[in-house]
BAPADREN-905104 format. One line per field, with one value per residue: residue number from 1; residue in three letters; x, y, z of N, C-alpha, C in turn. Coordinates in Angstrom, 1 decimal, m for minus. Layout:
BEGIN
num <- [NUM,...]
residu <- [ALA,...]
n.east <- [X,...]
n.north <- [Y,...]
n.up <- [Z,...]
ca.east <- [X,...]
ca.north <- [Y,...]
ca.up <- [Z,...]
c.east <- [X,...]
c.north <- [Y,...]
c.up <- [Z,...]
***
This chain:
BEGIN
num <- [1,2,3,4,5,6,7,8,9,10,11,12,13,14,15,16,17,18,19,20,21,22,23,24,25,26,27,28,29,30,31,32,33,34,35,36,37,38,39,40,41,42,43,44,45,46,47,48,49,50,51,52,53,54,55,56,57,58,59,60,61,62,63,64,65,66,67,68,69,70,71,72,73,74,75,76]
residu <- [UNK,UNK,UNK,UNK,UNK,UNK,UNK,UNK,UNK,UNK,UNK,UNK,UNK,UNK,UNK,UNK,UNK,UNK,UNK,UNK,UNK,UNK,UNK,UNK,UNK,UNK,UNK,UNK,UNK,UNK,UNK,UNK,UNK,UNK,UNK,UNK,UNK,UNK,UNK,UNK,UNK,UNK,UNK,UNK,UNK,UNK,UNK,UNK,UNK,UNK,UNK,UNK,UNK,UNK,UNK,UNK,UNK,UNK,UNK,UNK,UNK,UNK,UNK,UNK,UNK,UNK,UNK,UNK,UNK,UNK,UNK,UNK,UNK,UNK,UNK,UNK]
n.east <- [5.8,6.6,5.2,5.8,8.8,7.7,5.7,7.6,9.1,7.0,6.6,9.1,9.5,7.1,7.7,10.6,8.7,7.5,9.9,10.5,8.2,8.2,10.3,9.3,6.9,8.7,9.5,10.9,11.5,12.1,13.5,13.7,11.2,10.8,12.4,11.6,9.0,9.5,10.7,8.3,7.1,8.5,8.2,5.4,5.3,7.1,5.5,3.0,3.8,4.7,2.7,0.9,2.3,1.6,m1.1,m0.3,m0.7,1.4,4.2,7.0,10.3,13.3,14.8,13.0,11.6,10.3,12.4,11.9,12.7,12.8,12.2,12.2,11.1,11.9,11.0,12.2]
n.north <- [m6.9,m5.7,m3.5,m1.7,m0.8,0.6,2.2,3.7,4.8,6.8,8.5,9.4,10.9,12.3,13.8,15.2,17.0,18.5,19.9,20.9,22.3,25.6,26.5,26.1,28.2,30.1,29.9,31.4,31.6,30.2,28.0,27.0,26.6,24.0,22.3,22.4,21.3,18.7,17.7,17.7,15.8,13.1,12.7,12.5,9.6,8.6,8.2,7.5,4.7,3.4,3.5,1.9,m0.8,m0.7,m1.2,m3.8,m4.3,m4.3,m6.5,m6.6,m4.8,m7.1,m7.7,m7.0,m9.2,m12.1,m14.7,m17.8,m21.2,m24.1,m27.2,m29.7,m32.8,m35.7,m38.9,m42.0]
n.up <- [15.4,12.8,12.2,14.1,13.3,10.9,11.8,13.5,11.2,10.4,12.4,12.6,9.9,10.1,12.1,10.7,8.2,10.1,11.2,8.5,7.9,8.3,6.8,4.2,3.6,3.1,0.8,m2.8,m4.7,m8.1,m7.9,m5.7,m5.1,m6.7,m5.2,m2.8,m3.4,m4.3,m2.3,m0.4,m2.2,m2.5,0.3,0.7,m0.7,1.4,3.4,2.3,1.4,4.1,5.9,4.2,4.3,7.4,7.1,6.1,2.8,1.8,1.2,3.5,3.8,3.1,5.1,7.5,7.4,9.2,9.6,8.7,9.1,7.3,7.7,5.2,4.7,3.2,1.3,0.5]
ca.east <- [7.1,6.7,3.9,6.6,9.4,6.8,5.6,8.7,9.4,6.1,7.0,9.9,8.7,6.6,9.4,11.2,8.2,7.5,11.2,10.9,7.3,8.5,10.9,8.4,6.3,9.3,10.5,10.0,12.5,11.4,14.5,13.3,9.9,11.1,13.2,10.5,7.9,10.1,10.9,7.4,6.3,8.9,7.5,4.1,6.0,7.3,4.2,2.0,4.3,4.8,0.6,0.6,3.6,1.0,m2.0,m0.2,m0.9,2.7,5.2,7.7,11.3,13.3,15.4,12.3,11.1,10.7,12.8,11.2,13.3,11.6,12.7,11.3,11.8,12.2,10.8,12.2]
ca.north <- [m6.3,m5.2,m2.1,m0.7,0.2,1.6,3.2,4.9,5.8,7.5,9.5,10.5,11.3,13.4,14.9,15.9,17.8,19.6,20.9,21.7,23.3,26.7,27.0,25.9,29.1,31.4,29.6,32.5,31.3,28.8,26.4,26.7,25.7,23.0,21.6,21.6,20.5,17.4,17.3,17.2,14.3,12.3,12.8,11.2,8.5,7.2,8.3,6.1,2.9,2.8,3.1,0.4,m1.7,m1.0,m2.1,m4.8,m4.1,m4.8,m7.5,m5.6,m5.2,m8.1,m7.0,m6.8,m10.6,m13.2,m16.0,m19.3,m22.3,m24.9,m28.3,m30.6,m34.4,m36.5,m40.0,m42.4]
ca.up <- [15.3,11.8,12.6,14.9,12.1,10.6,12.8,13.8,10.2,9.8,13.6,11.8,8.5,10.8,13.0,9.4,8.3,11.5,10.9,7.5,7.4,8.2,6.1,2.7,2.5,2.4,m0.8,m3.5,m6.2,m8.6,m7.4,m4.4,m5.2,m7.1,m4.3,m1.7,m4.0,m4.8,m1.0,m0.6,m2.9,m1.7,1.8,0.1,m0.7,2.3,4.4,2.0,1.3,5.8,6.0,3.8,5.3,8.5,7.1,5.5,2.0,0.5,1.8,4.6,3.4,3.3,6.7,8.5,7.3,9.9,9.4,9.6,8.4,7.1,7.2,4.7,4.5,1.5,1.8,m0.9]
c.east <- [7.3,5.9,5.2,7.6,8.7,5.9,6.3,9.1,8.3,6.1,8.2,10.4,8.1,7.2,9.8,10.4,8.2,8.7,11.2,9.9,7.7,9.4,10.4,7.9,7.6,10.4,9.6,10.9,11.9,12.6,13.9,12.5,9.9,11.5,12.0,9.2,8.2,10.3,9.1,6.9,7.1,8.6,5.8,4.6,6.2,6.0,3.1,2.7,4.3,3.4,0.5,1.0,2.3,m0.4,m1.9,m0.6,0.2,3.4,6.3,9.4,12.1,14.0,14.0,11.1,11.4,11.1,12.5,12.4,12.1,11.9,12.1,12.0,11.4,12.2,11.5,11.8]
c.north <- [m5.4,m3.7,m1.6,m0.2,0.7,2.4,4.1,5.9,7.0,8.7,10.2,11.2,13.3,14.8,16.3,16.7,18.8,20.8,21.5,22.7,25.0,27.4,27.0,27.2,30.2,31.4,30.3,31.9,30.1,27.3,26.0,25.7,24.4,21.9,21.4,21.1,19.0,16.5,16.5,15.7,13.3,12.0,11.9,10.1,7.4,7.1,6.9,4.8,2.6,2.9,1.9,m0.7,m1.7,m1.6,m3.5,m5.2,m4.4,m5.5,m6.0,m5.8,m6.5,m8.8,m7.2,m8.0,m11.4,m14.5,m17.4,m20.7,m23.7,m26.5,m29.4,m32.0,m35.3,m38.1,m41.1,m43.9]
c.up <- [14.0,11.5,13.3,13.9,11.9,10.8,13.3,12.9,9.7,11.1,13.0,10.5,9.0,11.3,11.5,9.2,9.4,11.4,9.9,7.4,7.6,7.3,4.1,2.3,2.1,1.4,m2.3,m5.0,m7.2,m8.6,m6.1,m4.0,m5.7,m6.2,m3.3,m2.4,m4.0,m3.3,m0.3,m1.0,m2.4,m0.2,1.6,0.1,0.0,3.4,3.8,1.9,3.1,6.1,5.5,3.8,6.9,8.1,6.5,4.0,1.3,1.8,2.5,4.1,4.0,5.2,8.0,8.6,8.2,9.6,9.6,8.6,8.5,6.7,5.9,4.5,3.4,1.9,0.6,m0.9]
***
């Protein structure tokens, strides 16, 4: 269950790009560049932390933790 969020978020990580790439090279200003550069790295970001949410490399936010309750019993 936990591969599929992230899985989705890395399809629309994707998606986003796809929509933005055309509009990157015809940034000539240096705000511009700034902004899609930053856009950019942030796009590293979530691309690597959801790879490694799929290979299981970092614990999965807490939302997407399976709840197990856990009784324990106390003998005295």
């Amino acid at each position: 269950m936990r591969g599929q969020y992230a899985l989705l978020r890395l399809l629309l990580a994707g998606f986003f790009l796809y929509l933005a790439w055309p509009a990157i090279p015809q940034a000539v200003k240096p705000l511009e560049l700034i902004f899609w550069g930053a856009w950019l790295g942030f796009f590293l970001l979530v691309v690597g932390a959801n790879i490694a949410s799929l290979l299981q490399l970092i614990q999965p936010p807490i939302m997407e933790q399976e709840y197990t309750k856990q009784r324990r019993t106390y003998n005295h």
